[in-house]
C-alpha positions as CSV (number, residue, x, y, z in Angstrom):
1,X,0.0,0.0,0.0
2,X,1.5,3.2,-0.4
3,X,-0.1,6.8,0.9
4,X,0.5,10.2,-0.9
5,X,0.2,13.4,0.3
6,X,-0.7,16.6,-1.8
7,X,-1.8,20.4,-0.4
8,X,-4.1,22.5,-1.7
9,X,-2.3,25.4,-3.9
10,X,-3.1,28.0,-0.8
11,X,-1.7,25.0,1.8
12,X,-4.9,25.0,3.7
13,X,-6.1,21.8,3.0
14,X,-4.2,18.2,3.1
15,X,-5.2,15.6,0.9
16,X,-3.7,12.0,2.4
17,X,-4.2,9.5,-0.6
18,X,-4.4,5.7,0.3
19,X,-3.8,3.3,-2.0
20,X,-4.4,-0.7,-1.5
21,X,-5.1,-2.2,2.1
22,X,-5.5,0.2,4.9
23,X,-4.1,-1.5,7.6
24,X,-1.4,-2.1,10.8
25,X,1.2,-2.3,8.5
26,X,0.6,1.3,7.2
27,X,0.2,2.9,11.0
28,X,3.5,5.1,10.5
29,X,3.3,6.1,7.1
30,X,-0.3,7.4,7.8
31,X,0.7,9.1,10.5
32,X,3.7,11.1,9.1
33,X,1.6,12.2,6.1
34,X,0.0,14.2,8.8
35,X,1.7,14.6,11.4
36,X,5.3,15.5,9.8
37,X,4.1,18.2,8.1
38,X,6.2,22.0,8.2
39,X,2.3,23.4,7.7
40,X,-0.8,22.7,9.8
41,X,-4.0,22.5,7.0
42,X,-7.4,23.5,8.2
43,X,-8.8,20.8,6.8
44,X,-8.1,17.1,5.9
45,X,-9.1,15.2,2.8
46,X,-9.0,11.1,3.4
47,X,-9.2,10.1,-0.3
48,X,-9.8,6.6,-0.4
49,X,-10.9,6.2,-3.7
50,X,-7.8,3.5,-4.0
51,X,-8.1,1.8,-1.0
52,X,-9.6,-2.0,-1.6
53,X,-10.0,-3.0,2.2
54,X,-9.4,-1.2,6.0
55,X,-10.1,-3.0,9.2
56,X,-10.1,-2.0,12.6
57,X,-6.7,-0.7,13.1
58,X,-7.4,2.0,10.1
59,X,-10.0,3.3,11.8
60,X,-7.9,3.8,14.8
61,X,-5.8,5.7,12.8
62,X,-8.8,7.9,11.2
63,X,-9.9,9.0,14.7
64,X,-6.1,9.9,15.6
65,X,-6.0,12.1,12.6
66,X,-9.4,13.3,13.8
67,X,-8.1,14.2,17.0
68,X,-4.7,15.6,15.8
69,X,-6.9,17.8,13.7
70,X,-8.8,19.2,16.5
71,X,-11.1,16.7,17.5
72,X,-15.2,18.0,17.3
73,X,-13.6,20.7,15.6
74,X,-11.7,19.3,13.0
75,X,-12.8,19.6,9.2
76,X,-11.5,15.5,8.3
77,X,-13.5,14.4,5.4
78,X,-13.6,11.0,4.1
79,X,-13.8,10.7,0.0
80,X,-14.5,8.1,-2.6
81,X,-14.8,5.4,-0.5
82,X,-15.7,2.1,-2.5
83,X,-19.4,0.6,-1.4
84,X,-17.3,-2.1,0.7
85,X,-15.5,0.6,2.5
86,X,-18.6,2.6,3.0
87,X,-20.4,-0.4,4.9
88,X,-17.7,-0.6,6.7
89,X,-17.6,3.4,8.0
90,X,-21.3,2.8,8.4
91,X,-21.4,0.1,10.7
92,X,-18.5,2.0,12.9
93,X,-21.1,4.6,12.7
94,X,-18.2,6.6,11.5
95,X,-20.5,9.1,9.6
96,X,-21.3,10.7,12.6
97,X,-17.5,11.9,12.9
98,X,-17.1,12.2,9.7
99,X,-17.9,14.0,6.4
100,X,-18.5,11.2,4.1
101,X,-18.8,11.6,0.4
């Protein structure tokens, strides 16, 4: 799996792309395409139009990138999430934490 990074033109938004399985095994690298960043966004783009599976340990990591973000006040969203990876969010009642589109 691999996970790109790209900010918006005025650097206020951060777009983490994930690509493959969002898993254990990509804990770090998620994590430093937030959190090592010489800018702080005011908002968060998940794009996981890529992503073929996540389990339980992803969305640990979307609720630390919630809370690194600012928590209730953050502006994460999660994008292009495949039907599979939607049902998923769903039954972690994840919409309720999340923008979902």
């Amino acid at each position: 799996m691999a996970v790109e990074t790209d900010f918006s033109q005025d650097g206020k938004k951060l777009t983490i792309k994930v690509k493959g399985r969002f898993d254990f095994g990509e804990h770090q690298e998620f994590r430093n395409a937030y959190e090592r960043q010489d800018k702080q966004p005011d908002a968060f783009v998940v794009d996981l139009k890529d992503t073929t599976y996540l389990d339980s340990s992803a969305l640990g990591m979307l609720l630390l990138l919630r809370d690194h973000a600012g928590g209730d006040a953050a502006d994460v969203r999660v994008v292009h999430a495949s039907s599979d990876v939607r049902k998923i969010l769903a039954i972690s009642n994840f919409e309720k934490l999340f923008d979902i589109s």
